[in-house]
C-alpha positions, 0 to 999 in steps of 0.5 A, a space after each residue: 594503759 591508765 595503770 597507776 593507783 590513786 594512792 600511788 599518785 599521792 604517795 610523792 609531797 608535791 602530788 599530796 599537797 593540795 595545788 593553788 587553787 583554778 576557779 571554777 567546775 571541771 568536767 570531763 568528757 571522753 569514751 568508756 575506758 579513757 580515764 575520767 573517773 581515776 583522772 577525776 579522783 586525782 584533779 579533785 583532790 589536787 585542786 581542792 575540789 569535791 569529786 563526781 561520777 555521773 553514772 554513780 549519781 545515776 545509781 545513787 538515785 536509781 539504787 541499781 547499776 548501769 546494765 540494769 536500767 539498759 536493761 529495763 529502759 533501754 539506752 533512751 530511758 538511760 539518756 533521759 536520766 543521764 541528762 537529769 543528773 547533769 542538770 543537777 550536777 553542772 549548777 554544783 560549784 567548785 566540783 571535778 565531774 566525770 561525765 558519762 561516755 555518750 553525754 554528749 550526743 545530746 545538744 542540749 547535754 554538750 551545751 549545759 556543760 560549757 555554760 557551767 565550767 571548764 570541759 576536757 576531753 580526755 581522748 584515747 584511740 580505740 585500740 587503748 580503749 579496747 584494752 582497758 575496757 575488755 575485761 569490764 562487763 559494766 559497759 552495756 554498749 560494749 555488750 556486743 559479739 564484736 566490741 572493739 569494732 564498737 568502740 571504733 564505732 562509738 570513736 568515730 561518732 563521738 570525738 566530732 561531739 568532744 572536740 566541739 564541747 572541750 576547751 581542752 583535749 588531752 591524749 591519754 596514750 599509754 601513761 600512768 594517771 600520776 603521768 596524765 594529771 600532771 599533763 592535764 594540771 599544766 594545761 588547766 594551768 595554761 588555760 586559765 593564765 598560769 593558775 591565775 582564777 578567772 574573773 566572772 561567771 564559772 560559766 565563763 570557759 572560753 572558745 569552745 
């Protein structure tokens, strides 16, 4: 399980101090429970980065929680806020975004995030979603008399959809976030020539 506390991923010199900086936008693709808000917090403060949440932009805007506009709009009406948003989110520079789970079910949504950085999919199995997401009642699809066999459910429709999106794919497994940004700094790091910026556009993010 992602257990460790952001304050405890700070609490070394090295992860305190700010890492020379990688050009451009990271965004961060994956189901519910893998890890993209806490990774995210992480990443943004090492690289100097400003820090976003999809789904809390959606409830900035709305002024109410996810489950209520399920609720109200059902999972379309929620689909077509979440795709507004990146819209917005994706033309911000220099910025880590924590992308919803299900963002990438629309072509359109999968294609705005490539044109505009860097994408990661942050993969988990389900059965290590099922234990970080089982005690949450924040999560509507998961809402359900059986939701661990939803997430399989949602695994085998979505990560087809991650895979074709990342430039990178990192498997989360059983680690601390100290452990998983660390992994995750070093193949950004890889990605991008050993730190080195790149030149042209943030949209420039390589094969896909």
């Amino acid at each position: 399980m992602i257990h460790a506390t952001i304050d405890a991923m700070g609490s070394s010199s090295s992860a305190g101090t700010p890492a020379p900086a990688i050009a451009g936008n990271i965004f961060l693709v994956g189901l519910m429970g893998a890890g993209k808000t806490t990774v995210g917090r992480v990443l943004a403060k090492r690289f100097g980065k400003t820090f976003y949440d999809c789904d809390h932009e959606i409830e900035r805007r709305t002024g109410v929680k996810i489950p209520v506009i399920f609720d109200i709009e059902g999972e379309n009406g929620f689909r077509a806020r979440e795709a507004a948003a990146l819209r917005d989110l994706v033309t911000l520079q220099n910025i880590v975004l924590a992308t919803g789970g299900g963002a990438v079910l629309l072509a359109d949504n999968r294609h705005v995030l490539a044109a505009h950085g860097t994408v990661v999919y942050l993969r988990a199995s389900p059965a290590d979603l099922w234990q970080r997401t089982r005690h949450d009642r924040n999560r509507p699809l998961l809402q359900t008399h059986d939701p661990r066999a939803k997430l399989e459910h949602l695994f085998i429709e979505r990560d087809p959809l991650y895979r074709e999106v990342a430039a990178l794919t990192v498997d989360t497994g059983n680690q601390s976030v100290r452990s998983l940004a660390y992994m995750l700094e070093q193949k950004l790091r890889d990605h991008f020539g050993h730190g080195l910026p790149r030149c042209g556009s943030a949209g420039d993010s390589g094969a896909h």
